[in-house]
N, C-alpha and C positions, 0 to 999 in steps of 0.2 A: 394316651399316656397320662400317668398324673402328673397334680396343679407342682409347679413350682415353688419352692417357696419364696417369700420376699427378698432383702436386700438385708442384710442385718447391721444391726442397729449402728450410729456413725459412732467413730471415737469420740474421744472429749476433745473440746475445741483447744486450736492452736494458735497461741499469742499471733494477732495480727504484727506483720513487719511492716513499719513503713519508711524503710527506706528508700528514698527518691533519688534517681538518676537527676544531669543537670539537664533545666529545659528545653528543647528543643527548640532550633533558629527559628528565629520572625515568626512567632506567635506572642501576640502586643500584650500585654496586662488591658484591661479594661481597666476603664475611669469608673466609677460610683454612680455618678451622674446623671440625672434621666433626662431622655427628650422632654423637650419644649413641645415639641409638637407630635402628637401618636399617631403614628401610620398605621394603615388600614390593614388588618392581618386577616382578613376575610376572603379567599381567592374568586369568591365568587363579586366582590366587590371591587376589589385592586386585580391588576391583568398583570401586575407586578410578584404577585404571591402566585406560588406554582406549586403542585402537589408534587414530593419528591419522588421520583420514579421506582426507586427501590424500595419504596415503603411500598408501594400500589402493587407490587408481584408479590408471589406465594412466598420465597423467600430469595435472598442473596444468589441463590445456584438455580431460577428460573430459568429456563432456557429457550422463551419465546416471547413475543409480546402480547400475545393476547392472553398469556398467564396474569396481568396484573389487573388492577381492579379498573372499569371501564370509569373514567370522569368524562364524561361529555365537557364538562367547564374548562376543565385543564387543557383539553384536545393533546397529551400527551403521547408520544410514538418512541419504540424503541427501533433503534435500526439493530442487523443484523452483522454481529463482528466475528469470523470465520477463525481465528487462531486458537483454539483451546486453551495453548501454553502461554497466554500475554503476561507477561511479568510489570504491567502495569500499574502501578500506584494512584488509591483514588485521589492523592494529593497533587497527582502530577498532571492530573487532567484540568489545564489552563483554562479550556474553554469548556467546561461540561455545565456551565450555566449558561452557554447560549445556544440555541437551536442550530446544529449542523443539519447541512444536507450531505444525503451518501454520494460518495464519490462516484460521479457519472464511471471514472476511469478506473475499472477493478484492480488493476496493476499499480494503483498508487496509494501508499499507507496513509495513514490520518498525518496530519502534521502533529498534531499535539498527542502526549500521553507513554513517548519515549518508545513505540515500537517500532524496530528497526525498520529499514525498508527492506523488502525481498527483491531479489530480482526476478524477471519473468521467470527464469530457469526453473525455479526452486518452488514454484506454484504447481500443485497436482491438477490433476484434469478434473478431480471433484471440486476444487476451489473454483476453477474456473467457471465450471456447471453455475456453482451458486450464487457465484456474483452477476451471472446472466442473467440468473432467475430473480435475481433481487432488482434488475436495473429500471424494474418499471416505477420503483421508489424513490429514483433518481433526483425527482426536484417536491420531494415531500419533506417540510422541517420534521424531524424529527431528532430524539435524543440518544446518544449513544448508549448502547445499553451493553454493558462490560462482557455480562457472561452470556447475551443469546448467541445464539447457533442456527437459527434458522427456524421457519417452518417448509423447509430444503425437502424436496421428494427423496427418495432415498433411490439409487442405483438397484439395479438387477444383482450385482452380487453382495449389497449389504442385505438385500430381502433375504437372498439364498442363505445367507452365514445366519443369520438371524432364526429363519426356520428353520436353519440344522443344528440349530444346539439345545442342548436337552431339558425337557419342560423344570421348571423351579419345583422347588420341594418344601414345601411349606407344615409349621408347626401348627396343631389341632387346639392348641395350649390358649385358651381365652384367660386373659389378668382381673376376672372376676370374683369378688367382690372386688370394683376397683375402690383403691384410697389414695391414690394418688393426686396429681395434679393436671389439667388440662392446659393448654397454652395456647395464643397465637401470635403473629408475628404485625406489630407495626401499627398496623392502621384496625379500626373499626368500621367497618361499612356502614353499618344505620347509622351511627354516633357523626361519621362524616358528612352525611346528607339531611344530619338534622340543622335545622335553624336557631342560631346561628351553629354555623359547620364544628363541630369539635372534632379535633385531631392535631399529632405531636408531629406531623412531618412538612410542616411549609416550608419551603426552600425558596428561591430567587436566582438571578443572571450575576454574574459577574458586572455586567454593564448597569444593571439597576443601579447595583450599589455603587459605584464610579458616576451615575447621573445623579441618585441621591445627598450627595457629597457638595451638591449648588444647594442656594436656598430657591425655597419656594417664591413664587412670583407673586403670590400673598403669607407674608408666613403666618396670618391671625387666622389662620381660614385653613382646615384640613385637606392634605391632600387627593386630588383630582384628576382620572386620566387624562382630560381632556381641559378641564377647568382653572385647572391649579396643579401644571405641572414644576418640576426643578428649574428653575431662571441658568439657561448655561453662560448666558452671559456674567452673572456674576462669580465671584473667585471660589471655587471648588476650595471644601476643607473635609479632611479624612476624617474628623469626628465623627462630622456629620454625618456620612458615609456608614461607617460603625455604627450610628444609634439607629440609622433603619435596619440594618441584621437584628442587632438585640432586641429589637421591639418583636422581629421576631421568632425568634429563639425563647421570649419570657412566653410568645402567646402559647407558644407549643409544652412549655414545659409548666405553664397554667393546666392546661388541657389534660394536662396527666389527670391529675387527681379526678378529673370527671372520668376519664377510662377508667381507672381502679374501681371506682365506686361503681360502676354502671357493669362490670366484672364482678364484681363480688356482688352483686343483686341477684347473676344470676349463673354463680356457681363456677367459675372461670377465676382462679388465682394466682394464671402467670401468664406473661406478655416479654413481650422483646421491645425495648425501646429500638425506636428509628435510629438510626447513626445520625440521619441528614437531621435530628434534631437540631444542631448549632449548623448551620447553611458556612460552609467553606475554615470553620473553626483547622481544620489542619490542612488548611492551602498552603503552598511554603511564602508566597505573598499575601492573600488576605485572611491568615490565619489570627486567633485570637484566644486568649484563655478566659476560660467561662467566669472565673471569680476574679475581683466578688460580684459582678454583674447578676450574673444569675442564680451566688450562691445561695440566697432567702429561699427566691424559687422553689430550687430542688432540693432545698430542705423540706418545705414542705410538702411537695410530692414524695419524698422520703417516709417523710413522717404519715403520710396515711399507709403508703403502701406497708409499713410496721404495723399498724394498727389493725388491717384484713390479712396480714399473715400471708399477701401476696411475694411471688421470686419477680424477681428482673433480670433481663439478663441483656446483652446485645451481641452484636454480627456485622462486623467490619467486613466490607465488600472483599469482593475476591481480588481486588488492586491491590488490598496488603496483603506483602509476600515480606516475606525474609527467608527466602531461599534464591530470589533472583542474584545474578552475577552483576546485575546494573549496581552502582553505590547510588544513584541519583532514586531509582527505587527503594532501597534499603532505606535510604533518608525518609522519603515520604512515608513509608511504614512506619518507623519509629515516631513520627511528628502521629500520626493516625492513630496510632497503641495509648499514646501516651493521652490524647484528645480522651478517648475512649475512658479510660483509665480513671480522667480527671471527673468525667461526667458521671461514673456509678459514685464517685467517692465521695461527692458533694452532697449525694441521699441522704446522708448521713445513715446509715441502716443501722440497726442491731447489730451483732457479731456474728452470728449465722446465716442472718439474711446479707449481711455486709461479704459474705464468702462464696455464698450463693449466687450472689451478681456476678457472672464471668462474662468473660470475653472470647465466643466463636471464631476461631479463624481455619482457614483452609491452607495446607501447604504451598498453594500452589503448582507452578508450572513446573516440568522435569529438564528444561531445557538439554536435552537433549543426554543427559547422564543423571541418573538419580542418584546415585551415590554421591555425585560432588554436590548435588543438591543438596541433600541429607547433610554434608559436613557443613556447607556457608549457611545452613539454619541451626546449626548446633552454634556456629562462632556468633552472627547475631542474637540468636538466643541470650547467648552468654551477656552482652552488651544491654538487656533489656535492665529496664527501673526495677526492684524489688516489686513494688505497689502494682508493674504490669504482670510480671509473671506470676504472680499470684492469683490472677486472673483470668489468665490467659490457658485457654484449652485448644485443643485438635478435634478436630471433624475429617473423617475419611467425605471425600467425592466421589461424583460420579464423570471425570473423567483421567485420572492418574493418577492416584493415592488412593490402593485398597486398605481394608482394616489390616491386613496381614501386615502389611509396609509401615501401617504408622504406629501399630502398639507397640515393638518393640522402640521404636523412638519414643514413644511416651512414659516405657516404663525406664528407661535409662536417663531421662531429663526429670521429672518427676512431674508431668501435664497429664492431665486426666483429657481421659477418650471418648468424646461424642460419638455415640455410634445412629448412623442415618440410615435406616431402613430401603429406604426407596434407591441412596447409591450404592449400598451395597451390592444390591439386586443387577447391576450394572457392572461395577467393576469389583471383582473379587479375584481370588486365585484357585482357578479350577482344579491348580495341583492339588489343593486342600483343604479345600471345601466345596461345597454344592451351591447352585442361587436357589434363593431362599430364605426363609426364616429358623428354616430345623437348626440345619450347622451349624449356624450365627451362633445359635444360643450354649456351645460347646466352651465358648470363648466370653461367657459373661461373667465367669471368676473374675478372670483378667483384668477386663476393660471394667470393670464396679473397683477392681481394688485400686486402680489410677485414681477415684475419686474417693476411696477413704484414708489413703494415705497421708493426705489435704485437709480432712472433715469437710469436704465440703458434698450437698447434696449430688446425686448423679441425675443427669436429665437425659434423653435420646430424644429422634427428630423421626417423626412418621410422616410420609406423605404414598403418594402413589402413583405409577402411570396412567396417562389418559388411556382409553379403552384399544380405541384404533391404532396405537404405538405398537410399530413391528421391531423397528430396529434401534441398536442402543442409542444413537444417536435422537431417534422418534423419543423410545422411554423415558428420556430426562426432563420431558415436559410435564408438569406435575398435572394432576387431575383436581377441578377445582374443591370436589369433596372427598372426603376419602367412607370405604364401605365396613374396616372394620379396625380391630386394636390387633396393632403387632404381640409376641409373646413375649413382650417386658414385663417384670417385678409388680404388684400391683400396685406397690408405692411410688411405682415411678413417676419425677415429673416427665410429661411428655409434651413435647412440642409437634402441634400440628401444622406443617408447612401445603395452606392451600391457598387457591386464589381468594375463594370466599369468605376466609379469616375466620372470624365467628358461628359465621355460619355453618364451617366446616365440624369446628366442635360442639356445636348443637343439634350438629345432625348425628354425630357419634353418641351424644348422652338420649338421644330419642332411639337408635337402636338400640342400645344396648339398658336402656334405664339406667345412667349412671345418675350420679347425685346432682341435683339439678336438673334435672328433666322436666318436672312439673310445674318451673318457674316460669315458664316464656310460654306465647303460643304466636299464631301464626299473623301475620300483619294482615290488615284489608288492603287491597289491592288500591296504591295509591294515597291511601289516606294514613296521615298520620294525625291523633287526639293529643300529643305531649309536647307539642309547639304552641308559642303564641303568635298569631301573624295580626298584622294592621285591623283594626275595625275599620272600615270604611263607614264613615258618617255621612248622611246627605249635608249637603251643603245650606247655608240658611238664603233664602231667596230673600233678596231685599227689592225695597220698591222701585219704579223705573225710577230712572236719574233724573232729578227738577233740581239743578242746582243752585237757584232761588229759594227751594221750599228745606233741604237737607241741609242741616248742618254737616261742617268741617267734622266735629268732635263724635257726631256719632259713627260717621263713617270709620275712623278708626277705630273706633271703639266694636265694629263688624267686624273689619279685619282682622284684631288682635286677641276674636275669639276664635277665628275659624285658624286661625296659626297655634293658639295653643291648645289644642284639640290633645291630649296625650295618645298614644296606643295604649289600650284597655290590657292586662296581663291578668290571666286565668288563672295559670298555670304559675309555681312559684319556681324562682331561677333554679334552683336545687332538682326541680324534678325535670326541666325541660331535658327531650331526649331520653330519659329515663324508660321509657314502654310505656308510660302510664297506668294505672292499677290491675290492668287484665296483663300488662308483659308483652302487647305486642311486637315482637321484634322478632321474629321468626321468618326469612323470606324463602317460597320454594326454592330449588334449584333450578337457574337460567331467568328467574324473573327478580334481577336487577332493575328494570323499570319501577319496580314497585316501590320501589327508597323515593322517586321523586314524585311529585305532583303530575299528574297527567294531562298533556298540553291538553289547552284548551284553542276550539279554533274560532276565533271571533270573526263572523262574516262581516264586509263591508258596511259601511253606514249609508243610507241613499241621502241624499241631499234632500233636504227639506226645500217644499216646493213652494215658489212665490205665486201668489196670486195670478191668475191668467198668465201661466207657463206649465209648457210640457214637458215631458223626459223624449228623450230616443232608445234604441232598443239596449244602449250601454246605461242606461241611468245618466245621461248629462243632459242641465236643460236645456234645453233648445232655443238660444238666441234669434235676434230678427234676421242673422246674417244666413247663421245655419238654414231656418227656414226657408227662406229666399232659394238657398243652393238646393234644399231638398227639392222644394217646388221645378228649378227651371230640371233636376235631373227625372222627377215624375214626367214631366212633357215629354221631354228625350225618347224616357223611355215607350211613354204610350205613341208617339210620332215613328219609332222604331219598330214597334208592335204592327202599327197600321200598314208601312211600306211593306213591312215582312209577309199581310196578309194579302194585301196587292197584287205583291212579284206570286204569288204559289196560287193566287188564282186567275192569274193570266197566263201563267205556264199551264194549268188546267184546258182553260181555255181553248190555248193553239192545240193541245192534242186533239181535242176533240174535235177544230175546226180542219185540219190536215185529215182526221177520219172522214170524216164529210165529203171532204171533196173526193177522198178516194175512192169512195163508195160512188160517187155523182159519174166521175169518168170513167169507173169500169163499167157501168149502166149505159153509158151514150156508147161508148165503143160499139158494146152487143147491138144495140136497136140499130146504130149509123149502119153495119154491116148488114142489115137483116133488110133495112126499107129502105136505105138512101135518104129519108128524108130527114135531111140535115137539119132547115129553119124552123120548123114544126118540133121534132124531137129534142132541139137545144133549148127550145122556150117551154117545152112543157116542163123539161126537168129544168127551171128556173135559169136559162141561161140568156141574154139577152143576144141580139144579134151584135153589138161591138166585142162579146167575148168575154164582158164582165161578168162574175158569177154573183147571185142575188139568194138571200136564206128570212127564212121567216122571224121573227121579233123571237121565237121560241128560240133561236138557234144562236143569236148572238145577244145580249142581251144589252139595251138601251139603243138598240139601232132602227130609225123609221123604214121598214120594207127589208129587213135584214139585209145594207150591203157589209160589206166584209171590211170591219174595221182597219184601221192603219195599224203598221205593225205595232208601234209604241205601246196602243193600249193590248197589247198581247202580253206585255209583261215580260217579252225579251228583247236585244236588242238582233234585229234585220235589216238588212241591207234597205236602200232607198228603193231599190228598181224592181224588189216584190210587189209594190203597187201597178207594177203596168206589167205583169205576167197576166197573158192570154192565155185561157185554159178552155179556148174554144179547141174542137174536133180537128186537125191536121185535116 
């Protein structure tokens, strides 16, 4: 078919409104004020700093845990939450900063996060399937993760429905020459495993900050997990408390401006800021507002992101709803919108790029009637600040809100329509349309004029199912790359929702040669050139200790060079993390190990040996005691050896002397019957006239005239009165 053509051109811009609704409850003003003392905003340093869980998945509608980006550091886990429709609010989640375990007991709901309880009743038999199959996660910390579903085997007849419905129909249409915009979401993979770590999503426990709230048990002395922890004995102050959040919230919103720059290096000029930027910013308890704390900040990540003519945009978890019937979630939505809201507006952006920064959100759950859904988001709607709904767009999902459902709601409110490629493929209306790409494309009038009606630019979300995905439930796991460009506009910005983030759109500008291809190439395996790490120095050998002959003065004067030794820097801070001048930053697909240094395995050290001392077969040296003990167990054992050689040749022995005799008396028998001569025939065959039988030095060995030794030295035990058996002729 032929190319489509693009998007046409936006209207002229429209006076920004800023009319503000009144603030939203207990979210505090911040003081000006900076810590005294700077915590450590390094996760790999403080056990305090945590990577936010929804920055590390492919996007907000992931729908498993191993969709998000693997930290070994973090050791972070999503559990698996079975309700599709939770009309839960991420502000109402009390404890989502401290590690839950999944409830051993399937039948009982979270306490926190406002979902109702079920009773057994009302649980289907697939729920129950799935919380069986999860119970071996039972006593694993892990974090609750809003929207997974599972990695749930799927039933015999979701297979069957799955293979019965008819293959997708996909458009031929490639958006070539592309001019648009690439995107991803959140975090940076290389940029996070560089040294020091950059990235905008550090979060924390609710309990951090409630223990950070004491002073240090040194406060001249930076904090220490183990060293220089919070003195809880002394009096807890909420300031406190607050200045380890903002410390940091400032390192993440530092951190921007090195993603931007490290994006525009290599052809990447749009990104999703994290939500968990501000850590519990719309809790309805430890909420706070970002200014003026952080407003310099994000000025000036504002002010680059103007400068490379990169978009921003963000993605409120699927907790905000304003369609739920709860008021207690409605609140938390509004406190969240408004959080939101506050932190694009501080950019300070241009007018276009200030229009351009929306707010993703999902309608949420259908709770059990869409239509009364549809109207309690029409009336919160209505309730929202000028400054959010100007912001504020729809995204169709992929588990209850098809495109069909939410464009006419967006053209009678006036919200422009994210259209997601990968849910729609999922959930559509088969009355009137096909899965696929073709049909979608029947309905791009529409959904484009939602967003020029605004001026503001249009974006859509691509991602894709992993390969092995049968059923819709399987499909909504996102694949962490994706193989090709949907048939959007070619000016489209597009947002790639993968695990691999960057990676995912670098592998799209290498098939397809889009702009930026020939910036980056492939990393070496383990090694990165654009870090600076420690020189290790030898240490300076001083002379043996004669503390008659060394002065006091020089000795310190040893000390106070090998302590001010600096780290050598190669590299200038601007470019650390950067790729370095060849760009390496390219990693295959599935070789994540490559972002980090490759253990190394340091064999044991052998103990250096003292003069006349030996080792044993473990490397330990051998004391006089040990010695002693080996010695009396060598005797043992050769004393053991000896009796052992004894017993098995005195058992020898008696066989061969019971042959003997048997042989001797069947011989006398035959002659006694044959001559009668009894005293002559006994003596020739060696028998004396008492009866005792007699054998030659040959036959028994150490015996004078071969008599026939006592049982003992036979090497078995025998009765006493085998000594006086008469083995003369009856």
């Amino acid at each position: 078919m032929p190319k489509r053509k693009g998007s046409a051109a936006l209207a002229q811009p429209l006076p920004m409104l800023h009319e503000e609704g009144p603030p939203p409850p207990k979210r505090r003003a911040s003081a000006p004020r900076a810590s005294k003392t700077k915590a450590l905003t390094n996760p790999d340093e403080n056990a305090n700093v945590l990577d936010a869980p929804e920055a590390l998945r492919a996007s907000p509608d992931a729908s498993g845990p191993d969709e998000q980006m693997d930290i070994d550091k973090a050791k972070q886990d999503t559990d698996f939450v079975e309700n599709a429709d939770s009309d839960v609010s991420l502000s109402d989640m009390s404890d989502i900063e401290s590690l839950v375990k999944t409830n051993a007991n399937p039948t009982k709901a979270p306490k926190q996060g406002g979902r109702a309880k079920k009773p057994p009743a009302e649980k289907d038999q697939k729920s129950v399937a799935r919380a069986k199959s999860n119970k071996d996660h039972a006593n694993e910390p892990q974090f609750l993760d809003p929207e997974a579903d599972g990695e749930d085997e799927a039933d015999e007849e979701e297979i069957q429905a799955a293979l019965s419905r008819p293959p997708p129909v996909n458009s031929d249409y490639l958006p070539l020459p592309w001019k648009g915009r690439l995107g991803y979401a959140c975090l940076n993979t290389y940029l996070r495993f560089s040294n020091p770590p950059v990235f905008s999503s550090r979060t924390c426990r609710i309990a951090s900050i409630l223990e950070n709230r004491h002073p240090l048990r040194d406060p001249n002395e930076p904090p220490h997990a183990t060293k220089n922890r919070p003195d809880k004995e002394q009096p807890a102050d909420v300031r406190r408390g607050q200045e380890f959040v903002e410390q940091l919230c400032l390192a993440n919103v530092r951190d921007i401006q090195k993603m931007l720059r490290w994006n525009d290096k290599y052809g990447i000029k749009f990104l999703r800021l994290s939500s968990e930027m501000f850590p519990f910013a719309s809790h309805e308890e430890y909420g706070y507002k970002l200014a003026p704390f952080a407003s310099e900040a994000l000025a000036e990540a504002g002010k680059v992101a103007a400068e490379l003519g990169h978009r921003l945009t963000t993605h409120p978890g699927q907790f905000t709803q304003l369609g739920s019937p709860r008021k207690s979630v409605i609140d938390n939505a509004l406190r969240d919108l408004d959080y939101h809201a506050e932190l694009l507006s501080l950019l300070r952006l241009p007018p276009q790029q200030n229009r351009d920064a929306v707010m993703i959100l999902h309608l949420g759950g259908v709770f059990g009637d869409k239509d009364a859904t549809l109207n309690r988001f029409r009336e919160n709607y209505a309730r929202l600040p000028q400054g959010v709904k100007d912001r504020l767009v729809l995204e169709n999902d992929d588990v209850s809100w098809s495109v069909h459902e939410l464009l006419p709601l967006c053209e009678e409110l006036n919200i422009p329509l994210v259209l997601d490629y990968h849910h729609h493929n999922i959930i559509f209306d088969p009355t009137q349309i096909r899965e696929g790409t073709k049909d979608i494309m029947d309905l791009y009038p529409r959904i484009l004029a939602t967003w020029k009606r605004k001026n503001i630019t249009p974006k859509m979300h691509y991602s894709e199912p992993t390969p092995a995905a049968i059923t819709g439930r399987q499909r909504r796991k996102h694949n962490p790359r994706v193989a090709t460009l949907p048939p959007c506009p070619p000016d489209m910005d597009l947002m790639i929702e993968a695990k691999d983030k960057e990676q995912a759109v670098f592998e799209l500008m290498r098939t397809f040669k889009l702009p930026g291809f020939n910036t980056f190439n492939d990393m070496l395996s383990h090694v990165r050139k654009d870090d600076n790490k420690p020189i290790k120095t030898p240490k300076k050998k001083s002379p043996k200790k004669k503390a008659k002959k060394i002065k006091e003065e020089e000795e310190e004067d040893v000390e106070e060079e090998e302590a001010a030794e600096p780290v050598q820097e190669i590299i200038p801070a601007e470019e650390v993390g950067m790729g370095g001048p060849e760009g390496r930053v390219y990693w295959p697909p599935g070789q994540e190990e490559w972002l980090r240094p490759k253990k190394k395995v340091v064999a044991p050290k052998k103990p250096k040996m003292p003069p006349g001392k030996e080792l044993d077969e473990k490397g330990r040296i051998i004391t006089p005691a040990m010695k002693k003990k080996m010695e009396k167990a060598e005797q043992d054992k050769v004393k053991e050896e000896e009796q052992d050689a004894a017993q098995a040749e005195g058992e020898k022995l008696a066989e061969e002397v019971e042959m003997e005799i048997d042989a001797v008396e069947g011989e006398e028998e035959v002659k006694g019957k044959g001559k009668g001569g009894k005293g002559k025939a006994n003596k020739a065959n060696g028998v004396e006239a008492n009866g005792v039988k007699k054998f030659s030095k040959s036959k028994v060995d150490g015996g004078t005239n071969g008599e026939v030794p006592p049982p003992a030295k036979l090497g078995r035990r025998v009765s006493g009165r085998t000594r006086k058996v008469d083995y003369a002729e009856e």
